[in-house]
N, C-alpha and C positions, 0 to 999 in steps of 0.2 A: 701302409707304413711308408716314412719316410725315407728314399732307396738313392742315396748321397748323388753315386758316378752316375747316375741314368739321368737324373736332373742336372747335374752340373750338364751331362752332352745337350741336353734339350735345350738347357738355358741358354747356351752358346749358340744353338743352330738358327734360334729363335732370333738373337739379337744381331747374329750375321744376315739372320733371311728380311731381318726389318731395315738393315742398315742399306742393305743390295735392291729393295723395294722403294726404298727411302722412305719408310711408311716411319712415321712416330706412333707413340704408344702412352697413355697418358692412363694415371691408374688414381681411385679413391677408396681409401682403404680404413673400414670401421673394425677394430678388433685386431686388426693385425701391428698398429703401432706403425707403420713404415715400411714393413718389413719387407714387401712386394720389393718397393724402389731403392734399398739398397742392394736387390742382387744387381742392378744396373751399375748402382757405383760397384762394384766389385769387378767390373770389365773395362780395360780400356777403351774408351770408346761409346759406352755404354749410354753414359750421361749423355745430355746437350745433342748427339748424335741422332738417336732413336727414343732416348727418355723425355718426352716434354712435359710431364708434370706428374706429380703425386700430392697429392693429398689425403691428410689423416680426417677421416672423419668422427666426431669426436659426440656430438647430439644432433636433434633435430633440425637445427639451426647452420651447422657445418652442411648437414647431409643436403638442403635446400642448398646451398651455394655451390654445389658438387652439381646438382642438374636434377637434383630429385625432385618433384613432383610433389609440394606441399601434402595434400591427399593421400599419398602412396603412404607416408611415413602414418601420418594418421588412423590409417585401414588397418597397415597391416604392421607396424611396430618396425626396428630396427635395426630385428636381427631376423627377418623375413628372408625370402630366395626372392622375392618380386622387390626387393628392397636394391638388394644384390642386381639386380637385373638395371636396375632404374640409376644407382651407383656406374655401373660400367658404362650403359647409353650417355650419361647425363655429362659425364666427366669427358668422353671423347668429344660429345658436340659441345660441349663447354669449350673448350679447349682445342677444337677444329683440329681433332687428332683422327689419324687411323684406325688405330687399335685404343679399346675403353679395356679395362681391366678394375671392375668391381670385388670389393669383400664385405661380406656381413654377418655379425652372428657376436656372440655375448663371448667378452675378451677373456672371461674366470674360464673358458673351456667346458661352460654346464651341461651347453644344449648341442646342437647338429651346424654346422658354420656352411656357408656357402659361396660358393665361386665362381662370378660369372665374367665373360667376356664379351664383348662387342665389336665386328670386323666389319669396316667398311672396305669392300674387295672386287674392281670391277663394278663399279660403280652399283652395289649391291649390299645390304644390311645386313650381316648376319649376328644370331645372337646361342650362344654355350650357356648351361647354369650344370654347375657340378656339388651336389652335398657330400659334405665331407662328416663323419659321425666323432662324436668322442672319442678319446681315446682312453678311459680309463686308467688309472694310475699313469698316466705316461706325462700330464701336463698341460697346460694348454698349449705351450711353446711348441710340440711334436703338433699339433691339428693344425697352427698357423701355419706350422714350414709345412703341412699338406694341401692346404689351401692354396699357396706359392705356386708350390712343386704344378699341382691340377691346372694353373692358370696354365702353365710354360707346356703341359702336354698335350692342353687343348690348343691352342695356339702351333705348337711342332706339327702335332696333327694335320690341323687344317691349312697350316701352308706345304704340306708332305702330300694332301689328299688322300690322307689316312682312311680308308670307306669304315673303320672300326670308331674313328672319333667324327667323322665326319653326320652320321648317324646322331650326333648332339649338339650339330649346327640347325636353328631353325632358322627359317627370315624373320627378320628384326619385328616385322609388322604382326607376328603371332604374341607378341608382349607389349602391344600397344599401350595397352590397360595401365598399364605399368610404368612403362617409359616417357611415354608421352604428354607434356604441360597439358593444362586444359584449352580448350579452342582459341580461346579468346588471346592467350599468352603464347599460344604457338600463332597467333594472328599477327600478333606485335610481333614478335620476333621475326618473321615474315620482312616487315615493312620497318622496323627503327635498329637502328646499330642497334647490336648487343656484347656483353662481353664475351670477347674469346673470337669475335668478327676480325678478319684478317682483314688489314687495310684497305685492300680493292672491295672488299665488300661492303666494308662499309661507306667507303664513297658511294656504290652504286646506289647504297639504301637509301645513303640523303638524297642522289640526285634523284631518286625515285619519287622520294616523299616531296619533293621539291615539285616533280612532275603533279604529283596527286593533288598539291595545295595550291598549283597554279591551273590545275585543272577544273577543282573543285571550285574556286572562285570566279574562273571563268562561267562553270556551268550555273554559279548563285547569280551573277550577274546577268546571264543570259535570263533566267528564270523571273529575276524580278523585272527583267527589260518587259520579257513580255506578258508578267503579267501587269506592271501600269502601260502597255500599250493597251491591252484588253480594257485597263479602267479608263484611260484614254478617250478609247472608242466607243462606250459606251456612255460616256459624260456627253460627247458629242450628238449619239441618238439621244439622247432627253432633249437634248436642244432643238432638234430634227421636229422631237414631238409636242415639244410648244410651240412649235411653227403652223403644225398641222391639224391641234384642237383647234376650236370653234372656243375666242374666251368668252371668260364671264364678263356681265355688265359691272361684277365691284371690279373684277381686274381692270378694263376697260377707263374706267375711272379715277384708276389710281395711273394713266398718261401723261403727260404733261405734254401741255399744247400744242398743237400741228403731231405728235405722231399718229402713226399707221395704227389701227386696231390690229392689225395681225400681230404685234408685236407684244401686244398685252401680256402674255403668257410669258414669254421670253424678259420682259422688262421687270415680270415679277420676281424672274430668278437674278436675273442682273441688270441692275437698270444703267449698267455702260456700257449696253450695247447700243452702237449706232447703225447697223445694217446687217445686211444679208448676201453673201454672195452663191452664184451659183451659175457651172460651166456645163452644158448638156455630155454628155458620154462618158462625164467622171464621176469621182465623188466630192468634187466640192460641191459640197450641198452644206456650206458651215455659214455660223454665224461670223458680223466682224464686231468685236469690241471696241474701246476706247479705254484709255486710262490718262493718268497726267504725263507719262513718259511713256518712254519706248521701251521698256525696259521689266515689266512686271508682265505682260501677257506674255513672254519669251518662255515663263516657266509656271504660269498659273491658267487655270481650264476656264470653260465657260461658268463654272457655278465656283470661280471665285479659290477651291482650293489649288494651295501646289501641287503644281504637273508639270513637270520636264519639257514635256512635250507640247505645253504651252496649244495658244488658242490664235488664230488671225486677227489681226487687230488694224484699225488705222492710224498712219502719224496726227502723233499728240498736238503739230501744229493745224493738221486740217482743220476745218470749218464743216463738219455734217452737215448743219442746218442752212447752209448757204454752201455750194461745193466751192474748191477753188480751182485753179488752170487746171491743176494735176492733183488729184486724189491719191496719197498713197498706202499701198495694203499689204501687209508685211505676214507672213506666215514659215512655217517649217517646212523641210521637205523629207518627211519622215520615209525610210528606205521601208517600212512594209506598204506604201501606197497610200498611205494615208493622207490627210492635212493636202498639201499643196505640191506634191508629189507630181498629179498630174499635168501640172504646167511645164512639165519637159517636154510632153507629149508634142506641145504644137511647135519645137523646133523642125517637124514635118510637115512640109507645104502638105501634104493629102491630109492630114488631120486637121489642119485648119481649115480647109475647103469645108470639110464635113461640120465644123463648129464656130463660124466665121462671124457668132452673136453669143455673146454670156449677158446673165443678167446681176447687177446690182442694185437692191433696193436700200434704200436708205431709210431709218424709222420716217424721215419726211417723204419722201417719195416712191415710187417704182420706177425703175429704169433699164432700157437698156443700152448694150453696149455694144458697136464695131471694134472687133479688134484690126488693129492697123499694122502690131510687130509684136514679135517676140525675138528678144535680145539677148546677149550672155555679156556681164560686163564686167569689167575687174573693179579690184574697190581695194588693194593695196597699193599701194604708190611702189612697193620695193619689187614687183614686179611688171612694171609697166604703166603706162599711161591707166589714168583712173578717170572713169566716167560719173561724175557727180550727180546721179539721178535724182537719187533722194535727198538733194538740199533743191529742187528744185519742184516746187510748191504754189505758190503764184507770182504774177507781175503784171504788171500796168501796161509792160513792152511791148507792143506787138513786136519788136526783133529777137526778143529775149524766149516771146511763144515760139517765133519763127526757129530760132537755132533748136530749141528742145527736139521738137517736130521734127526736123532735118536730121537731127542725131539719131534718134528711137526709129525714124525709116532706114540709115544707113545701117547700123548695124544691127536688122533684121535678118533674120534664117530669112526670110520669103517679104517677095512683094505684093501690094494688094491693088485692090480696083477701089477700094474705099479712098474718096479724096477727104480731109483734114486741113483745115483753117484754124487760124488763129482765135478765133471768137470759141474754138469747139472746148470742150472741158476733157481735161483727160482722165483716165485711170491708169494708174501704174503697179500691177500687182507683180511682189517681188518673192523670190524666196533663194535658197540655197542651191548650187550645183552639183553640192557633193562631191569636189574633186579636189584633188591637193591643192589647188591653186586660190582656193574659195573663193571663187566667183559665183556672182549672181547671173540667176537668169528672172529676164521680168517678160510679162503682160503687158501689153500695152495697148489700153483700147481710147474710144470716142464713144462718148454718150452720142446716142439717137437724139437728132435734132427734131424740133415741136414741128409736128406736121411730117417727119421725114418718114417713110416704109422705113422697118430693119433688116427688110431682105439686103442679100448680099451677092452680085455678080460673083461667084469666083472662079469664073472657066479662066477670068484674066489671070489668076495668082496663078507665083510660081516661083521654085527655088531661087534665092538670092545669091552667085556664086559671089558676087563682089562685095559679099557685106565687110562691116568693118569689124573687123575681129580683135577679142586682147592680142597683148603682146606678145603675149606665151604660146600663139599657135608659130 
C-alpha cells in the first residue's frame, strides 16, 4: 500500500542525495502518464537540477525512442519487467544520465506493473526491477503511486546501502538480453554521434571517424599501390621472357629490316620497342620503348596498357637506327627497387668499380658501354642553376661535344680512368632522386669503341670531392 510520510521522506532524501552527488535522473514512463516526473516538479529544485528528462511512453514506436530495443518490444510486449528493464537502461544512456528510472505495465490497472531502475555508480551499472500487483478495488491510480513510491525506495536504499534493498541491485550486464541494441547498433553508436552524445563526445566521434576514413583510405591506397606494383612486376617478367625464348621463324618474320632476332618475341608484344638495357648487380634487366613523345611510357607498361609506373623508354628525338652524340633513356625510380632504382647505387665510387660496364642493345645492334659519370642535376630554374642535359642530343660541334663531356665529368660522384672523345657516342640514362628538390640523377656512359676491350682499369677511380653540385647543397 501506498504509505504517504515514508515516501514523501524518501522522495526528499533521494533528490537531496542526487543533487549532493550531482547525479541527474532521467525517467520513461509507460502507464504511469508522467506521474514519476512531477514528484520532481513538486520540490524546489527538483526540476533542471537533478531532473533531466521524462518521458511518457505511449506505443511501440515512443518506447524505441526511449532506448528500447526494437526486439525487446517484439518478444516480450509492453507491459513486460524486461520491458521495464530496457525503459530505465535505454532512457538514462539516451539521455547520458545517472540514474534511468523505467515503468511498464497496462495503464486500466488489469495486470501486475513493474518498476525498474538503472544506476550508473562508481563507474559501475547497476540494475532494480520491483513487481508491483493489483490492487483490486482500489484503482489503478493507487498501483501507479506504488510503482512511484518503489522507484524512490529503491534508489533511498541503494544510495543509504540499505543490505535489505541492496539484495535487488544486480549488474547491469545480467539483463543484457534486454537492454542492450543489437551488435551492429551498439557498433554505430560506438563510432557516429548519437542523440543524447554530450558535446565533447561527439566531437571525439567525428574526429575519430575522421581518423578511420583517413586511415582507411590510406590503407585502400596502400593496397592498390601494391597491388599494381605486383602487376607492374610482373608485366616486366613477360618481357624478361620474350627476351629469353628461342623465337619462331613466323615471329622472326614479321622484323622489319636490320633488326635483331632476339627481339622477335618482344616486337610481337610491342613493336615500339627499340632496345634493351641491362646493368650487372641490379635489376635492370628491362626493356626500352619508343613512342612519338615523351609522355605516354611515363604511365603505360611494356604490353601497351596503363601503368602508373610506366616503362623505360628513349627520347622521342633519338635516332635508334643510327645513334646520335647522346642517346637518351628516361625511366622511374620506383621506391620498392624496382625500374631504375638502381642507378643511385653507383653515386658510390666502390659500386662502380664493381660495375664499370652495362650493356645496351639496340633492335639494330649489341653494344656495350663505359660508364664515365654519374651525376645529380637540378632541372628547376627556381632553385638554382639548371643543367640542360636532356635538350642535348646531337651536334656537328666538336666544342658543343667538348662542353657536354666536360660538364657530365665535372659533376660526377667519381672519377674514372676511362678517356672520352668527341667522336664517342654517349648514353645518358636518367631518372628521379626522390627528393624535395626533384632532381635528377643520370648515367652517363660511352659506347665501346670498334676494336676497343671493354675491360676497365678501375684501381685509378675514385670519389669526386670537387664535383659540381646543385645549388641546394
Amino acid at each position: 500500500m501506498f504509505h504517504q510520510s515514508v515516501y514523501e521522506e524518501q522522495k526528499l532524501r533521494v533528490i537531496r542525495t542526487l543533487s549532493a552527488k550531482k547525479y541527474q535522473i532521467a525517467a520513461a514512463e509507460m502507464g504511469t502518464g508522467g506521474y514519476f516526473a512531477q514528484q520532481f516538479a513538486m520540490v524546489p529544485g527538483g526540476t533542471g537540477q537533478v531532473f533531466r528528462c521524462g518521458m511518457v511512453v505511449l506505443d511501440e514506436k515512443s518506447a524505441v525512442q526511449a532506448g528500447v530495443p526494437p526486439r525487446v518490444c517484439r518478444k516480450y510486449g509492453l507491459c513486460a519487467k524486461e520491458t521495464a528493464a530496457a525503459l530505465a537502461s535505454g532512457i538514462r544512456r539516451r539521455e547520458k544520465a545517472d540514474v534511468g528510472a523505467g515503468f511498464s505495465g497496462p495503464a486500466d490497472g488489469s495486470g501486475p506493473f513493474w518498476a525498474a531502475v538503472s544506476v550508473r555508480h562508481r563507474s559501475k551499472t547497476w540494475m532494480a526491477l520491483r513487481m508491483i500487483p493489483a490492487f483490486p478495488g482500489e484503482g489503478r491510480q493507487a498501483q501507479q503511486e506504488a510503482a512511484v513510491q518503489a522507484v524512490f525506495e529503491l534508489l533511498d536504499g541503494f544510495f543509504a546501502s540499505d543490505p535489505a534493498v541492496m539484495r535487488e541491485f544486480e549488474p547491469a550486464k545480467k539483463y543484457r538480453y534486454c537492454c542492450d541494441s543489437s551488435l551492429p547498433v551498439r557498433f554505430l553508436r560506438f563510432f557516429i554521434p548519437w542523440r543524447g552524445d554530450k558535446a565533447g563526445e561527439a566531437v571525439v566521434k567525428v574526429l575519430l571517424l575522421a581518423a578511420i576514413a583517413v586511415g582507411g583510405w590510406s590503407l585502400y591506397q596502400l593496397t592498390a599501390d601494391m597491388a599494381q606494383m605486383h602487376e607492374s612486376t610482373q608485366v616486366l617478367e613477360r618481357a624478361v621472357e620474350t627476351m629469353e625464348q628461342t623465337p619462331s621463324e613466323e615471329q622472326v618474320s614479321t622484323l622489319p629490316e636490320g633488326y635483331l632476332d632476339k627481339f622477335a618475341a618482344a616486337y610481337e608484344v610491342n613493336p615500339e620497342i627499340v632496345g634493351w638495357i641491362n646493368i650487372p648487380n641490379t635489376n635492370m634487366n628491362l626493356p626500352v620503348l619508343q613512342h612519338e613523345d615523351n609522355d605516354y611510357y611515363l604511365n603505360h607498361n611494356f604490353e601497351g596498357d596503363y601503368d602508373p609506373n610506366g616503362v623505360p623508354f628513349m627520347d622521342f628525338r633519338n635516332n635508334v637506327k643510327e645513334l646520335d652524340n647522346n642517346t637518351l633513356i628516361y625511366g622511374h625510380n620506383w621506391e620498392s627497387g624496382q625500374m631504375f632504382h638502381s642507378l643511385l647505387l653507383y653515386e658510390d665510387v666502390e659500386f662502380y668499380k664493381q660495375n664499370p660496364v652495362i650493356t645496351f642493345d639496340t633492335v639494330y645492334e649489341e653494344s656495350q658501354w663505359k660508364v664515365i659519370s654519374c651525376l645529380e642535376a637540378n632541372t628547376d630554374a627556381n632553385i638554382g642553376e639548371v643543367f640542360n642535359y636532356w635538350n642535348f642530343i646531337r651536334t656537328d660541334d666538336p666544342e658543343k661535344m667538348q662542353w657536354y663531356i666536360d660538364e657530365v665529368l665535372a659533376r660526377s660522384f667519381f672519377t674514372t680512368t676511362v678517356d672520352v672523345n668527341t667522336d664517342d657516342q654517349l648514353l645518358t640514362i636518367q631518372t628521379c632522386a626522390n627528393d624535395r628538390y626533384n632532381t635528377k640523377v643520370c648515367l652517363v656512359a660511352r659506347k665501346v669503341r670498334p676494336g676497343e676491350s671493354a675491360e676497365v682499369d678501375v684501381e685509378g677511380a675514385a670519389a669526386n670531392p670537387d664535383r659540381v653540385k646543385p645549388v641546394r647543397y
